[in-house]
C-alpha positions as CSV (number, residue, x, y, z in Angstrom):
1,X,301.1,130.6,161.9
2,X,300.4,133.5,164.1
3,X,300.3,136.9,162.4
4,X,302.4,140.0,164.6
5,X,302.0,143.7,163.5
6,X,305.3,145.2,163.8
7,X,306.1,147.0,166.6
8,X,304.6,150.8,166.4
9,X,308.0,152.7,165.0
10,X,307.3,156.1,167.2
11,X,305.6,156.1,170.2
12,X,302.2,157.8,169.2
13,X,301.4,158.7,173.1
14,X,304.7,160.3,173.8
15,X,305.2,162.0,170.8
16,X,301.3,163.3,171.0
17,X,299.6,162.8,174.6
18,X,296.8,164.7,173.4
19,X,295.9,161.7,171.4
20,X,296.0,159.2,174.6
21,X,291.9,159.8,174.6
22,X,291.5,158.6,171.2
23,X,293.1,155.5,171.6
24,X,291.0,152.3,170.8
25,X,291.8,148.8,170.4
26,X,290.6,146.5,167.2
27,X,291.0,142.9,166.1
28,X,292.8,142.4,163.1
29,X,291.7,139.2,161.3
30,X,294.7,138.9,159.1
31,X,293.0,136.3,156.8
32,X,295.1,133.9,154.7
33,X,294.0,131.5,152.3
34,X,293.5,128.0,153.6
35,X,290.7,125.3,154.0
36,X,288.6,126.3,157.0
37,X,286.0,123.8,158.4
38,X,282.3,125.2,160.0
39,X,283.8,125.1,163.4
40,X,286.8,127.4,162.7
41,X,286.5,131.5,162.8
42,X,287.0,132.4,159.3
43,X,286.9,134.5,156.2
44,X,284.8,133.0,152.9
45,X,284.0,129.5,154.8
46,X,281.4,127.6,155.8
47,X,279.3,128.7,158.7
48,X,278.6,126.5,162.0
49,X,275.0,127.5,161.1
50,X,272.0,125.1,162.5
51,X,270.3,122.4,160.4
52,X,267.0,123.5,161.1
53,X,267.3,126.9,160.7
54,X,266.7,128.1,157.1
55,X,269.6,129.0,155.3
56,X,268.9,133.6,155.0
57,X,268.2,134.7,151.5
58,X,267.9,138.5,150.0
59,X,264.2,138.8,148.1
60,X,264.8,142.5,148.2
61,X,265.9,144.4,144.8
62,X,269.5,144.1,143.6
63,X,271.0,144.8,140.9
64,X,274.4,143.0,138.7
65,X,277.4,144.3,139.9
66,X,278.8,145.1,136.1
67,X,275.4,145.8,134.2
68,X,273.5,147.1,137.1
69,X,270.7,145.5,135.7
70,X,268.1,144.4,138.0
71,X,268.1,140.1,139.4
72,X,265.0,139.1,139.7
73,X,264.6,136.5,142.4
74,X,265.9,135.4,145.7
75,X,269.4,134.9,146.6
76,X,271.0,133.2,149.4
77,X,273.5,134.9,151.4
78,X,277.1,134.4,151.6
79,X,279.6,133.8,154.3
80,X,281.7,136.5,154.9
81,X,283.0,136.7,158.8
82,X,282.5,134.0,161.4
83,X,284.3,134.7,164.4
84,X,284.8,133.0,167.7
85,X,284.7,134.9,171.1
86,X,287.8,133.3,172.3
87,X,289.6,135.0,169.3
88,X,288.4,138.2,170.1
89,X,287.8,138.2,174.2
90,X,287.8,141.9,173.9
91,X,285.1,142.5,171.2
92,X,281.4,143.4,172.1
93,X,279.6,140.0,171.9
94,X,276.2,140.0,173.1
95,X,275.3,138.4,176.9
96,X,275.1,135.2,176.2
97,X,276.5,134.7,172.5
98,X,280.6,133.8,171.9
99,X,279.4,133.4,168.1
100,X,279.4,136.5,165.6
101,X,278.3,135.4,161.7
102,X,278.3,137.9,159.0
103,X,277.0,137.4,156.1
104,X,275.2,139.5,152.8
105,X,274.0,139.5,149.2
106,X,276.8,139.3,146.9
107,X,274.9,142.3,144.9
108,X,275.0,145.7,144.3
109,X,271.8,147.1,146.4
110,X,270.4,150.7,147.2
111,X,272.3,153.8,146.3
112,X,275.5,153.0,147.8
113,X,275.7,149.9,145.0
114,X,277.4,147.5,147.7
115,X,276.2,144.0,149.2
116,X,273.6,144.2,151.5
117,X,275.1,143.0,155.0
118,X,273.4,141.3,158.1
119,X,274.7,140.2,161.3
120,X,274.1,137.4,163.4
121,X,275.1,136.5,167.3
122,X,274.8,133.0,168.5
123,X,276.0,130.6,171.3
124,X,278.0,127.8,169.5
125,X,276.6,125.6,172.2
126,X,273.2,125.3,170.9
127,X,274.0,124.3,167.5
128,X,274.1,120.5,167.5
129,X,273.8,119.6,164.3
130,X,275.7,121.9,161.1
131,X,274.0,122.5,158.1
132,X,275.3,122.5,154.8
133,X,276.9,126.2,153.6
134,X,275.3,126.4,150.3
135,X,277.0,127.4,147.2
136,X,277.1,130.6,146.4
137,X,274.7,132.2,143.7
138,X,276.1,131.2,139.7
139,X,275.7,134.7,138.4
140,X,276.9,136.8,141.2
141,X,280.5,138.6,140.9
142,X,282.8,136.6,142.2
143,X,284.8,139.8,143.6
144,X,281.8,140.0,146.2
145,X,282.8,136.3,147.3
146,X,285.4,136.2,149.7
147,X,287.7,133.1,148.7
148,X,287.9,130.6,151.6
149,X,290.3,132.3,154.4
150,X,291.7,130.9,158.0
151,X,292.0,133.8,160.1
152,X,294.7,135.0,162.4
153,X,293.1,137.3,165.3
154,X,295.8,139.9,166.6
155,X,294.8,143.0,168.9
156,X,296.2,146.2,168.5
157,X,296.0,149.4,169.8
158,X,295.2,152.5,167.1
159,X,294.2,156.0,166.3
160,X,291.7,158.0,164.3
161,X,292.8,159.2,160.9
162,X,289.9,160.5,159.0
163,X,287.8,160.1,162.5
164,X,290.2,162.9,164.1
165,X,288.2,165.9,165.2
166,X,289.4,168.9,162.7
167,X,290.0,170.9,165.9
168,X,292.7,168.2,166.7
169,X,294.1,168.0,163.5
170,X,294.4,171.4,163.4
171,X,296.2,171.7,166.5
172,X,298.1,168.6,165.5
173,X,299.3,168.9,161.7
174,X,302.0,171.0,162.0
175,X,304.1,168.4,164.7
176,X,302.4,165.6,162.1
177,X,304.6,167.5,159.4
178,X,307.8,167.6,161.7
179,X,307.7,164.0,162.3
180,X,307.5,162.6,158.8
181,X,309.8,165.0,157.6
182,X,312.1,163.5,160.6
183,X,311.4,160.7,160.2
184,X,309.6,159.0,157.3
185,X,306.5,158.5,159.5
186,X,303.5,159.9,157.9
187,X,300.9,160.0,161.0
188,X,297.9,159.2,158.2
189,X,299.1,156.0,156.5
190,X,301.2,154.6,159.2
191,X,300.7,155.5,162.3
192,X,296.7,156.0,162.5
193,X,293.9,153.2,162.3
194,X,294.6,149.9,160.8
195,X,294.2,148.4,157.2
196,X,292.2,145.4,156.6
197,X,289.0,143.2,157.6
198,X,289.2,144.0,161.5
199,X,286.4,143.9,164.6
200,X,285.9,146.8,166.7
201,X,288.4,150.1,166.7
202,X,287.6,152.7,164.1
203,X,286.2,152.0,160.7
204,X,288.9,152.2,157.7
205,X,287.2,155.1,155.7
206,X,288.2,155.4,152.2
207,X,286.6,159.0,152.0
208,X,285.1,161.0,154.5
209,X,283.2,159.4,157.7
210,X,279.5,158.9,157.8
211,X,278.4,157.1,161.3
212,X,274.6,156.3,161.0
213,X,272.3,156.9,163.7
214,X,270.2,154.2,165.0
215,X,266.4,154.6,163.7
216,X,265.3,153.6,167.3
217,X,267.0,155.6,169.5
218,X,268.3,158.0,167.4
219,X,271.7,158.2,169.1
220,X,275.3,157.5,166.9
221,X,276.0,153.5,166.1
222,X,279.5,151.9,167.1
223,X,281.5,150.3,164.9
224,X,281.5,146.3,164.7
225,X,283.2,145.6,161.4
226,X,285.3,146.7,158.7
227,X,285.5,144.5,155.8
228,X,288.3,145.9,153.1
229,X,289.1,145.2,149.6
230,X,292.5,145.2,150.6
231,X,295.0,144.7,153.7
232,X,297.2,147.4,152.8
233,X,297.7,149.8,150.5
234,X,300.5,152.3,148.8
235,X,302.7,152.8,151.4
236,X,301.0,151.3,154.5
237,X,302.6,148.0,154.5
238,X,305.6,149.8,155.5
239,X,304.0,149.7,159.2
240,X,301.2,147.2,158.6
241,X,302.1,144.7,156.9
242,X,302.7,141.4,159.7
243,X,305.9,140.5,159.9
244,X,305.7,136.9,158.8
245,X,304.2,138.3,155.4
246,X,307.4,141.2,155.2
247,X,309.8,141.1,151.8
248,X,313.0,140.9,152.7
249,X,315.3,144.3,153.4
250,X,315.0,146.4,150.5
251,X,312.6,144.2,148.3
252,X,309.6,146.2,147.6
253,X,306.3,144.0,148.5
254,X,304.9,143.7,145.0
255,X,307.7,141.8,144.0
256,X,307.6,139.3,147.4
257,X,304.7,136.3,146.9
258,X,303.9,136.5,150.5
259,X,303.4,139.9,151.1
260,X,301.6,140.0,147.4
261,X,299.2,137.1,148.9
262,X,298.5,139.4,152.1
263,X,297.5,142.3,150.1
264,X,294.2,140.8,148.8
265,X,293.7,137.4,150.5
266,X,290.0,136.2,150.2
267,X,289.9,138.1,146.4
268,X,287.5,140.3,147.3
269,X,287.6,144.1,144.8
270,X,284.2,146.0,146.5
271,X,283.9,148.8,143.8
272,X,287.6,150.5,143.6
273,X,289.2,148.7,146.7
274,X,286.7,150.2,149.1
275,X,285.0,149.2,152.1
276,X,282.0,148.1,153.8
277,X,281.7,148.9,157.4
278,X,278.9,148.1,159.4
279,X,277.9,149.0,162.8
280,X,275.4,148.1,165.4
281,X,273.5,150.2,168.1
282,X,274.0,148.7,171.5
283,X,271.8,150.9,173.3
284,X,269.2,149.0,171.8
285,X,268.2,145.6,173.2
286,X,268.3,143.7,169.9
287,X,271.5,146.2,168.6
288,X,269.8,146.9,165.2
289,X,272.6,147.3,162.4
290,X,273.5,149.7,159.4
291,X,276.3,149.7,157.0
292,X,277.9,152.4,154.8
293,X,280.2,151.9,152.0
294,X,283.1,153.6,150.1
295,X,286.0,153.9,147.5
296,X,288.7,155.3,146.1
């Protein structure tokens, strides 16, 4: 089943050309629980990763998610993101590559406390035989394993929220005011940057932005992935929430199984329903990465 963001209830160009700049577009993964195979783009499943090539482990310090007491040993990696280029034709891939893995350490690391990301591109073609997706680590929280997801790639065009320059806002807020008070449309929750795991667009900050510059060339890093507790929160589903997963008129979604399901699909709970966004530099020939992380 196909997932459809609703149709965008005020026309954000019209009502503010000043924003027509700002516009990006992002993937929305939409994952649902299901039973995806090594082949499929996916949240939580098993990777179309090569036989011979050693399955990436984290020897680095890390610390229990609930104790913060330190692990000692390696651990290997879990699947979180494997997407296909022909469900995202749009997104960045690499010359070369229509294959983007994501994986990390399902501990708490450094001083953000969050699991350690890395990224990998391949071309699908040149994996022949699929190894084995290993289990993932006994002691590690299962709220940093994402439950086994198909995925449901849907474009969409957004706008910055928290990324809007102040000057902007400023100029903005008061005609943001007018239109929620005429019309229920908060500009913020509904109207802005979408919730949920999504490629691409603009990262879904919890608290306020922090881009990391690339230790190479020093310059800004784009955005390549959100990864969120969460697909929605307090009022957002109002907007967000895909139409197949909507409650019926007047039912509230907490009391609708599908639209409860779509809320938290893969079971993931990073700190207090926060995020981990990681971006890439692609002025650099191998695009080194970063991540940052936040919460409520």
């Amino acid at each position: 089943m196909n997932r459809r963001t609703p149709p965008r209830p005020v026309n954000i160009e019209e009502q503010f050309p000043e924003l027509r700049p700002w516009r990006r577009e992002t993937v929305r993964l939409h994952p649902r629980p299901g039973r995806p195979s090594s082949h499929d783009s996916s949240v939580g499943g098993p990777l179309l990763w090569p036989q011979d090539e050693p399955w990436p482990v984290c020897d680095g310090e890390h610390y229990d998610r609930d104790t913060q007491e330190p692990y000692e040993g390696e651990v290997k990696l879990v699947p979180v993101v494997q997407l296909h280029r022909t469900h995202a034709p749009d997104a960045p891939f690499p010359s070369g590559h229509d294959l983007l893995q994501v994986l990390w350490c399902p501990y708490d690391h450094g001083e953000l406390l969050c699991p350690l990301p890395r990224v990998y591109w391949r071309d699908s073609r040149d994996v022949h035989k699929v190894g084995r997706t290993p289990s993932p680590h006994a002691e590690a929280s299962e709220k940093y394993i994402p439950d086994p997801c198909a995925v449901h790639p849907e474009q969409v065009s957004e706008y910055p929220r928290a990324d809007l320059p102040p000057d902007l806002y400023d100029l903005l807020s008061e005609r943001f005011d007018r239109m929620e008070r005429e019309t229920g449309w908060g500009y913020e929750y509904h109207l802005s940057a979408a919730p949920g795991i999504k490629i691409g667009g603009y990262p879904g900050w919890t608290q306020d932005p922090v881009w990391p510059e690339c230790g190479w060339c020093e310059q800004t890093m784009d955005h390549l992935l959100t990864v969120s507790s969460w697909e929605y929160g307090g009022t957002e589903w109002r907007t967000w929430l895909p139409v197949e997963d909507r409650p019926s008129a007047g039912e509230e979604p907490w009391h609708c199984e599908r639209a409860r399901t779509a809320q938290n699909p893969a079971g993931l709970m990073l700190a207090d329903a926060g995020g981990i966004y990681i971006f890439e530099c692609r002025s650099c020939p191998d695009r080194p990465t970063d991540h940052w992380f936040d919460c409520s």
